[in-house]
C-alpha positions as CSV (number, residue, x, y, z in Angstrom):
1,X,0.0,0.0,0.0
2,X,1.5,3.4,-0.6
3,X,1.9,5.7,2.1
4,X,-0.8,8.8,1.6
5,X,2.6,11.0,1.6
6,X,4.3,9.5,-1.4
7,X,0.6,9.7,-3.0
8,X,-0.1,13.1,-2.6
9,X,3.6,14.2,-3.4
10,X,3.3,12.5,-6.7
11,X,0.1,13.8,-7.6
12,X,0.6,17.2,-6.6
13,X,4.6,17.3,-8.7
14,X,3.2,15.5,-11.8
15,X,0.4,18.4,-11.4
16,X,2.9,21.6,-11.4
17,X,4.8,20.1,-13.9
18,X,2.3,19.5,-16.3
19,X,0.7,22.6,-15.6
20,X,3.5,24.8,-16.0
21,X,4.3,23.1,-19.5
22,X,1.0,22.9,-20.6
23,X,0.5,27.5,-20.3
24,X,3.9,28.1,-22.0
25,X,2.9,29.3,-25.0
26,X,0.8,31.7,-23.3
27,X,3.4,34.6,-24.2
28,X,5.4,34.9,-26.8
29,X,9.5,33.8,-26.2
30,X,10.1,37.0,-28.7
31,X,8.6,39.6,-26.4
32,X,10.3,37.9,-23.2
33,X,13.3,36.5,-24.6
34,X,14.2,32.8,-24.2
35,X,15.5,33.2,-20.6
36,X,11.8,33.2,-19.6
37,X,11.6,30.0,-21.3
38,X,14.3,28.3,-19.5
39,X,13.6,29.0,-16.2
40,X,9.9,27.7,-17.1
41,X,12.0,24.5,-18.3
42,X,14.1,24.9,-15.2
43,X,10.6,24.5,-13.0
44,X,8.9,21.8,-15.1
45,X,12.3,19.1,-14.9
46,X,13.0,19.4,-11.5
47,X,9.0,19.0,-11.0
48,X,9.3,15.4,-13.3
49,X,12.6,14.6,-11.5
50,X,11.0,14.6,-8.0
51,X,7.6,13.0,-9.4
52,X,10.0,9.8,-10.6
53,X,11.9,9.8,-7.8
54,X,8.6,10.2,-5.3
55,X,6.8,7.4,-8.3
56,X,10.5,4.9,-8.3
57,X,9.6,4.2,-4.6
58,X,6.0,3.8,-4.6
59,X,4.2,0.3,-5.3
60,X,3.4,-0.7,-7.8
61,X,6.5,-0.1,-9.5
62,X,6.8,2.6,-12.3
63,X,5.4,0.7,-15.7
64,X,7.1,0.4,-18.8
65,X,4.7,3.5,-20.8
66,X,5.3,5.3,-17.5
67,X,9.2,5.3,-18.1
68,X,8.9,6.3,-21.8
69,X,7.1,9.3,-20.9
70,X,9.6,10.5,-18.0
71,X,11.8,10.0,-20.3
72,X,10.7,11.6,-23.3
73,X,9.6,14.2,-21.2
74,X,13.1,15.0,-19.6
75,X,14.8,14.5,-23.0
76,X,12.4,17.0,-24.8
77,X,12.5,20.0,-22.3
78,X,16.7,19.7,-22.0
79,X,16.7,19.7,-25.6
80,X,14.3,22.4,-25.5
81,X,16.5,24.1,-22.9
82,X,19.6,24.0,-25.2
83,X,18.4,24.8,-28.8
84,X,15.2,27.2,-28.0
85,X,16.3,30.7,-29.3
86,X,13.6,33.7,-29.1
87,X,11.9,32.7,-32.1
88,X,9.9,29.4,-31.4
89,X,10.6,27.4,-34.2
90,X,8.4,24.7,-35.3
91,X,10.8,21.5,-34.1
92,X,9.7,23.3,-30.9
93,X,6.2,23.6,-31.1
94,X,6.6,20.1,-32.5
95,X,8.6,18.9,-29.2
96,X,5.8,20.9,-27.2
97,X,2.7,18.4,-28.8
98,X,4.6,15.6,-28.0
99,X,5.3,16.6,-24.3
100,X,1.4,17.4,-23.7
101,X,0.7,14.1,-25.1
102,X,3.7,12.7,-23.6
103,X,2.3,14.1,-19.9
104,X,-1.6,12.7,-20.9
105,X,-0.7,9.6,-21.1
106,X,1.7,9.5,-18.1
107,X,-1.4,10.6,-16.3
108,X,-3.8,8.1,-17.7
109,X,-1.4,5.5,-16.8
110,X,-0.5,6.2,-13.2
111,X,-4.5,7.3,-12.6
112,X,-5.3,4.0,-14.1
113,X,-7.6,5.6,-16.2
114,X,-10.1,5.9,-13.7
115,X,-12.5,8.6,-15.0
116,X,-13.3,10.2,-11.5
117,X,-9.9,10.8,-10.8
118,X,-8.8,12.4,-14.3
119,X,-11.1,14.8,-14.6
120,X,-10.0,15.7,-10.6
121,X,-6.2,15.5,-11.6
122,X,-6.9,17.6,-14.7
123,X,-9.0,20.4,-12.9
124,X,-6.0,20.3,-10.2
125,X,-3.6,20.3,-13.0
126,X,-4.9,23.5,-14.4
127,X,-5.2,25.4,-11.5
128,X,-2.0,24.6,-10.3
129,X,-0.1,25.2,-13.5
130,X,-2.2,28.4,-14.1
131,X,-1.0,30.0,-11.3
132,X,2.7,29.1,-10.4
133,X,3.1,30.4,-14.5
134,X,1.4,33.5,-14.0
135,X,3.6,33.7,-10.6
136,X,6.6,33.2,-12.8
137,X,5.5,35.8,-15.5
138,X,5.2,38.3,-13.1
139,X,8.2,37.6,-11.9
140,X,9.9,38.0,-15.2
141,X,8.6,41.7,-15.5
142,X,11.2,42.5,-13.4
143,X,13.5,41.3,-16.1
144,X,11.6,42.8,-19.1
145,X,10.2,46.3,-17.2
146,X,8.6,47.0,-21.0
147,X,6.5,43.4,-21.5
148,X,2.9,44.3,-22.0
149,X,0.6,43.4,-19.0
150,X,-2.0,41.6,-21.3
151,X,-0.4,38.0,-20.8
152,X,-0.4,38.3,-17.1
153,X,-4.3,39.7,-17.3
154,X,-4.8,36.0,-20.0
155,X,-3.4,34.0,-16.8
156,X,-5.6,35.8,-14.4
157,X,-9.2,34.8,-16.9
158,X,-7.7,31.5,-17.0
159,X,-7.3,31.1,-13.2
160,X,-10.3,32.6,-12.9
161,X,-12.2,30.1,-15.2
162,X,-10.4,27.3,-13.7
163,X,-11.2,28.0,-10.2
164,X,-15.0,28.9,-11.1
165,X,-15.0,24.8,-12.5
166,X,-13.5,23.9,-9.8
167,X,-15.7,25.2,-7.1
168,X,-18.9,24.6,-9.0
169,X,-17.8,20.4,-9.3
170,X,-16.9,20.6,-5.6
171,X,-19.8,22.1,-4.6
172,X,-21.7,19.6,-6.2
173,X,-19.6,16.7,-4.5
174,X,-20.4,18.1,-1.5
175,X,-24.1,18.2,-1.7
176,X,-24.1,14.4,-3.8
177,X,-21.7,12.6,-0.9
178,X,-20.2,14.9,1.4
179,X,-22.9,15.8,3.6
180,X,-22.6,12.9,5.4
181,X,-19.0,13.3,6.6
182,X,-20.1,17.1,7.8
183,X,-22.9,15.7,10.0
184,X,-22.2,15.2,13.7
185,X,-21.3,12.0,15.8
186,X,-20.0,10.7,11.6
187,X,-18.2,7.7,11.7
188,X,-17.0,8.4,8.5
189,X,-13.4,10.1,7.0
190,X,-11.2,11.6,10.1
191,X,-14.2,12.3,12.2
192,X,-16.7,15.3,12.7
193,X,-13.9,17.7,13.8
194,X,-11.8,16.9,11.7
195,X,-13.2,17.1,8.6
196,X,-14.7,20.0,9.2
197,X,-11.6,21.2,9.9
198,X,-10.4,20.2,6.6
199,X,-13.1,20.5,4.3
200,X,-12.9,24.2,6.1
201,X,-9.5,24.9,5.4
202,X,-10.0,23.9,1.6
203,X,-13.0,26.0,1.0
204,X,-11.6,29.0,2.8
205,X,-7.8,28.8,1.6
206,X,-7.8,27.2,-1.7
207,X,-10.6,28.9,-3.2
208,X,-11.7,31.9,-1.1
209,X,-8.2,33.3,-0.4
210,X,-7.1,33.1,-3.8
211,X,-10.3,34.4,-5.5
212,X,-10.4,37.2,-3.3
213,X,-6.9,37.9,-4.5
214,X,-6.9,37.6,-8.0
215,X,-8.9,40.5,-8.2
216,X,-6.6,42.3,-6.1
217,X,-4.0,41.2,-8.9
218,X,-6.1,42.0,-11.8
219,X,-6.8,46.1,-10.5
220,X,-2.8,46.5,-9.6
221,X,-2.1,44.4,-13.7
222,X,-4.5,47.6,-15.0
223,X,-3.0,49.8,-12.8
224,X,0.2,49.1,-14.7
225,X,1.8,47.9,-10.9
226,X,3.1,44.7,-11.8
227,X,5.6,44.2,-9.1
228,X,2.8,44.7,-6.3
229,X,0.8,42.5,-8.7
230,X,3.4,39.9,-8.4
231,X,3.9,40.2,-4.9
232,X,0.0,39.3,-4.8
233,X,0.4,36.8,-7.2
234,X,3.1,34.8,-4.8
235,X,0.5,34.0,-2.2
236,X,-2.3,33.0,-4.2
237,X,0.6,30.7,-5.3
238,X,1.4,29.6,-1.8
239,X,-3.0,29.5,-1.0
240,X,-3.1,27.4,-4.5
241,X,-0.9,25.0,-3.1
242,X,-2.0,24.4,0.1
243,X,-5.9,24.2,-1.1
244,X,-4.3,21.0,-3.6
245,X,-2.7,19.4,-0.7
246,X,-5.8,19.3,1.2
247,X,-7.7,18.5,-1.7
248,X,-6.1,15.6,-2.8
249,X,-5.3,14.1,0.1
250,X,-8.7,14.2,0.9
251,X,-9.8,12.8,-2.6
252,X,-7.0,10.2,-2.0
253,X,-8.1,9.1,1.7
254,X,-11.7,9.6,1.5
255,X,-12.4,9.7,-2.3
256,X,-13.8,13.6,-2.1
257,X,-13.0,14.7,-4.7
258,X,-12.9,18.7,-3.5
C-alpha cells in the first residue's frame, strides 16, 4: 500500500509540472526572450525529476509506458533548454505536442484511467499550472520592465475560469456525498472535527483566499503595478498549493473529490 505521503507528493509534482508546460505558450518567447523560457523548463524538470523519484519508490512499480514518458519528457525540455532561441521554431512547437501528449498519457497510466480521478487530476492540474506560470510571468517583469501586462491579465481569466470549474464540481460533491462526513457524531473520513476542519480549510484557503486575491491582482495588472501584482500573485501561489494538498489528500483518503 502506498503511504498517503508519497501519493499526494506524486500527484501534486506531476500536477505543477504539467501545468507549467502545458501554459507556455501563453506569451510569446520573442517579447520575453528565451530566458523566460528556460527558467519555465528549469521549473517543469525538476517538477518530473521529484515525481520519478517520489513514483521509483511507490508500489506498484513505475510501468514500462510510464518510463517512456519520464523519459521523453526530460529529454524534450533539456533539448528544448539547449536549442530554444527567441523565435519558437516549429521542431519546438513540435517537441511541445509531444510533451502534452507525452504528460496525458503518463497521467492516464498512473490514474489508471479511472474517470473520476482524471477529470479531478486535470482540474487540479490546471489550476495549479495556471497560477505558479502567472507567478513566474510576473516575476519575469522585473527582467523585461517594457512586456505588455496583457499575458499576465490572460493567466488571471484563466485562473479565474479554472477555479470557477473547480468550485462549481466541488460544490456539487459536497451536496451528492459529502454531507454525510459534515454531520455530527459521523463515523466516516477523520471524524466530525476533523473534517470540518479540513473541508474548512479547503474552502476557505484554496478557493476563497485566492479568488479574493486575483482580483486584487487583476486592478494592480491595470493599474500598470506589476511588481505589487506579483507580490499578490506569490501567495495566491502559496493558497493554491496548500488548497491542492488538502484536496487531494482528501480525494485520496476519502475519495472527495474537492
Amino acid at each position: 500500500m502506498n503511504s498517503m505521503t508519497q501519493i499526494i507528493s506524486h500527484l501534486f509534482l506531476l500536477s505543477m509540472a504539467f501545468g507549467t508546460q502545458l501554459f507556455s505558450p501563453i506569451v510569446s518567447t520573442k517579447l520575453t526572450g528565451v530566458g523566460f523560457y528556460k527558467l519555465g523548463t528549469s521549473i517543469v524538470l525538476a517538477s518530473l525529476v521529484l515525481s520519478l523519484g517520489v513514483g521509483y519508490f511507490m508500489e506498484p512499480t513505475i510501468t514500462p509506458i510510464e518510463w517512456w514518458c519520464y523519459g521523453i519528457l526530460i529529454i524534450t525540455n533539456i533539448l528544448g533548454s539547449i536549442f530554444h532561441r527567441d523565435h519558437k521554431s516549429w521542431p519546438m512547437w513540435l517537441m511541445y505536442g509531444i510533451q502534452v501528449v507525452s504528460f496525458c498519457v503518463l497521467s492516464f497510466n498512473i490514474l489508471d484511467f479511472n474517470p473520476l480521478w482524471i477529470m479531478f487530476f486535470f482540474m487540479s492540474m490546471t489550476l495549479l499550472g495556471i497560477s505558479n506560470f502567472a507567478m513566474i510571468l510576473g516575476h519575469y517583469y522585473l527582467v523585461v520592465p517594457k512586456l505588455s501586462e496583457e499575458p499576465l491579465i490572460y493567466c488571471l481569466y484563466i485562473f479565474w475560469i479554472a477555479i470557477f470549474l473547480k468550485i462549481i464540481f466541488s460544490l456539487a460533491v459536497i451536496f451528492s456525498a459529502g454531507l454525510p462526513y459534515l454531520e455530527e457524531g459521523t463515523p466516516l473520513g477523520d471524524g466530525y472535527m476533523y473534517n470540518w476542519l479540513f473541508i474548512s480549510m479547503r474552502y476557505l484557503w484554496g478557493y476563497v483566499a485566492p479568488l479574493v486575491l486575483s482580483f486584487f491582482t487583476f486592478r494592480l495588472c491595470k493599474l500598470r503595478s506589476i511588481q505589487s501584482a506579483t507580490g499578490v500573485l506569490y501567495i495566491v501561489e502559496f493558497f493554491v498549493i496548500v488548497g491542492e494538498l488538502i484536496s487531494i489528500y482528501l480525494m485520496a483518503k476519502h475519495g472527495l473529490s474537492l
